[in-house]
C-alpha angles and dihedrals in degrees: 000000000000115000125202111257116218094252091055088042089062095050093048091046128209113237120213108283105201136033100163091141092071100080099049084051094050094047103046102024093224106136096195102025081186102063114053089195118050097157083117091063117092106152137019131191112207113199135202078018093172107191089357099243099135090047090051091045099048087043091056084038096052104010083173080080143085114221123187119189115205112190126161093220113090098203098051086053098056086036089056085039084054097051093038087059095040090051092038091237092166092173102057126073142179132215129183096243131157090243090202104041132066097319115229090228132100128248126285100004105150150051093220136015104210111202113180133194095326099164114143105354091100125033114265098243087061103059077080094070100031103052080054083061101052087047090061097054094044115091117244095268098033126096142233105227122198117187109182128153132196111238135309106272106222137188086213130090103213095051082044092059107035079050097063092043090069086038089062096036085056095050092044095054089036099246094127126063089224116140089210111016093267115109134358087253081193096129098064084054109055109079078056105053082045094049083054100050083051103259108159126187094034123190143190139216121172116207121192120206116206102195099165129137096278101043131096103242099046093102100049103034080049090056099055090051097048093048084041096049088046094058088045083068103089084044104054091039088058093047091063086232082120155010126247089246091041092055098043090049088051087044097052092048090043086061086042098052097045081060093051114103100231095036101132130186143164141208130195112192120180124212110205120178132172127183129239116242 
């Protein structure tokens, strides 16, 4: 069986696989569920904002802040520039940034550094150094904020497997911080990562997502995944876990079984913040 070597890993690309706190965000309104207060916060940077829902949604949520969106890929940011300005979103803006590399951007230029669901999209070895990064552009008295789940814990055989698919591609390319393939293991990391970039003061909030058949967020938390697990594809296919007929088979039943009435699934995600000195 052929694996995926990191190098290749990083020309296929692996897209953001979650984004169960949005509808949450979009519903409520409350930017960071876990502060009641944010009067402190003037200004976020969001990075890997991909196309920049969660900025736009925090910036109509909380239009008193600044919000800047940094992505890699040059068309999801004109694409994000393009429904800011149809939605007239003017404190919200978006820049073409390597979101993982030396940021062009000063120090301590901003109240909060807003990471999301970045697991997998960089190496392991590298959250280190980046975490360093995003430190350095955060004000003394701001905080750096990781939100990561494991994956989507379903009552349902295909999105279990196809979830375990991405859970072994990732070991195997070291982009998950799993001791055996078989789950992401990024959550009990990450006060760690956090203590060793020199967060002090570091903090948890755990979220669950019911996205089942019956609840409200099941469409729209189903759509995401469905649209996710599709651009995986490349991905798994490289990484020699399936076959092209194999995948499309899961897939199908995966899109079967989210339709399904009694179709059930769960999702934890953990916030975890730490303030700069």
């Amino acid at each position: 069986m052929t694996t995926v070597s990191e190098s290749q890993a990083e020309k296929i690309g692996v897209p953001r696989l979650f984004n169960f706190d949005l509808p949450g965000l979009k519903k409520t309104g409350r930017v960071l569920p876990e502060r009641n207060d944010i009067s402190s916060v003037k200004s976020i940077l969001d990075v890997a904002c991909g196309d920049g829902a969660w900025a736009m949604a925090a910036a109509q949520a909380a239009p008193q802040i600044q919000i800047l969106g940094i992505e890699r890929d040059a068309r999801l940011v004109e694409d994000a520039r393009a429904q800011a300005d149809a939605q007239k979103i003017h404190n919200v803006s978006f820049r073409v940034m390597e979101p993982f590399e030396p940021l062009d951007l000063p120090d301590d230029s901003f109240d909060l550094v807003n990471a999301r669901f970045l697991i997998g999209m960089l190496p392991a070895s590298n959250w280190p150094q980046v975490l360093r990064e995003y430190m350095r552009v955060t004000r003394s008295g701001g905080y750096v904020r990781l939100t990561e789940n494991d994956l989507p814990i379903p009552g349902c055989p295909a999105m279990g497997q196809l979830g375990g698919l991405i859970a072994q591609a990732l070991y195997e390319t070291k982009r998950s911080f799993s001791p055996n393939g078989r789950l992401l293991s990024i959550t009990p990391v990450l006060q760690r990562l956090l203590q060793e970039a020199g967060c002090q003061d570091i903090r948890r909030s755990v979220y669950v997502s019911n996205f089942s058949a019956d609840m409200e967020t099941h469409e729209a938390v189903c759509k995401d995944l469905a649209i996710t697990y599709q651009r995986a594809r490349p991905f798994l296919l490289a990484s020699g876990a399936v076959t092209e007929a194999d995948f499309d088979r899961l897939y199908q039943e995966m899109l079967t079984e989210m339709q399904g009435e009694r179709f059930c699934a769960l999702a934890f995600y953990l916030t975890t913040w730490g303030s700069k000195p």
